[in-house]
N, C-alpha and C positions, 0 to 999 in steps of 0.2 A: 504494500500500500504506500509506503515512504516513497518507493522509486517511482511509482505511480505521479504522487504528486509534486515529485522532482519535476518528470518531463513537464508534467504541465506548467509548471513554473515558468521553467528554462527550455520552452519549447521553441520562443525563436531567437534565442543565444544558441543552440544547438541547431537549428537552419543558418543560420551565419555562419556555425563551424564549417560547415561541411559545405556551404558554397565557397567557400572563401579559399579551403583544401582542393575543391575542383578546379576553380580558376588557378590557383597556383599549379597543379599539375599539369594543366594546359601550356601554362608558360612556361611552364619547363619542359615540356614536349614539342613546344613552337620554336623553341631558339634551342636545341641538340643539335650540335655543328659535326657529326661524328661521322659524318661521308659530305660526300662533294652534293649529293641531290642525284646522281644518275648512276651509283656506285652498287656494289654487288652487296650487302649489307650484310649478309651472314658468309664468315667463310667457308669453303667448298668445304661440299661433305660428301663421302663416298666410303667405305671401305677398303676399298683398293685403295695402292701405293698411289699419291698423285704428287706432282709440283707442279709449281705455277713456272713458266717458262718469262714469260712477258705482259706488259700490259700496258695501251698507248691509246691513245686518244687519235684517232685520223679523220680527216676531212671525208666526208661522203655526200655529194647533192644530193642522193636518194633518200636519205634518212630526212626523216621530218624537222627535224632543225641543222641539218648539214655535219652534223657531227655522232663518230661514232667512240663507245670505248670499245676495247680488240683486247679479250686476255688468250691465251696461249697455252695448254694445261698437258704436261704430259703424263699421260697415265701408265705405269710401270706395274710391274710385279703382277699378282694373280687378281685377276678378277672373280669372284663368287656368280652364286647362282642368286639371281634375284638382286644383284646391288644396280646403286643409283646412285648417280650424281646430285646431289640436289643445295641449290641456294637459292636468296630470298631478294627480290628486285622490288622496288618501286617505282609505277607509273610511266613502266619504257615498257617497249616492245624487244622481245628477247629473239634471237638465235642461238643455236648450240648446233656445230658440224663434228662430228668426228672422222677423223679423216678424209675430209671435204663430204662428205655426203651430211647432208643436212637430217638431226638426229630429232629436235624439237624447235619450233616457234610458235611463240605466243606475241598477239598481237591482238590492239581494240577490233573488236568487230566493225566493219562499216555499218553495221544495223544497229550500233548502240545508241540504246534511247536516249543517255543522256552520257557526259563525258567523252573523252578522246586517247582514253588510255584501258590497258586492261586494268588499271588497278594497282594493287599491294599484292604479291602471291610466291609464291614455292615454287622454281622451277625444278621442275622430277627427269633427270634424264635418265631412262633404262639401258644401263650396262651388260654386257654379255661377255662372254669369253673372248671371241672374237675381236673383241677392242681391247686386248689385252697388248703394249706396247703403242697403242695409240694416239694422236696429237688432237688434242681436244679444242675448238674455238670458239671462244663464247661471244657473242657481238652484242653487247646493250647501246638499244637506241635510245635517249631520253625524247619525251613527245615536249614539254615545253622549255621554249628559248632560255627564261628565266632560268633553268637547271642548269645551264652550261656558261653562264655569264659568270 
């Protein structure tokens, strides 16, 4: 019954708290400077041996703002049954080739009702034995200018 008549009390000192907690979180979530804005955000995950060979930023007309990043992965040692590559993008259109044959892309649909990107998501690329000694190439597009300023 106490705690009862607590909240009632301090029922809008305890709506303050907690807006007050969410707009801070916000702001601390709006200004993370912890990638460039068109950067790979989680590092590569796969089971198999991997390294990163390179990674460069090049000019492409094709790409929606002229600009692409290019990492370079090479995949060594045993590949498992059932492994994947998988890391985490936002708001580009992805490629992944292994050994130039194009393995995954994800890209906004043209029929998206609203926005021009796919989103925030997981890129899953399915690994096989066969890509075992492989060169891997991942191409992130960023979709706005702003990203790349």
């Amino acid at each position: 019954m106490r705690f009862r008549a607590f909240l009632e009390k301090n029922l809008s000192l305890i709506h303050s708290i907690i807006f007050a907690a969410a707009i801070l979180l916000l702001i601390i979530i709006a200004n993370d400077k912890g990638t460039d804005g068109w950067d790979v955000y989680r590092t590569w995950y796969t089971h198999a041996d991997l390294k990163e060979i390179s990674s460069e930023i090049i000019d492409d007309d094709d790409a929606e703002v002229g600009k692409l990043k290019v990492y370079e992965l090479a995949l060594s040692g045993e590949v498992g049954d059932n492994d994947t590559l998988t890391f985490f993008v936002i708001h580009c259109n992805t490629k992944v080739y292994i050994n130039d044959r194009l393995a995954t892309e994800i890209k906004a649909d043209d029929s998206a009702h609203f926005g021009k990107t796919p989103g925030s998501y997981y890129v899953y690329v399915p690994l096989s034995r066969e890509d075992e000694g492989a060169t891997i190439r991942v191409e992130i597009e960023p979709i706005y200018k702003s990203s790349v300023e």
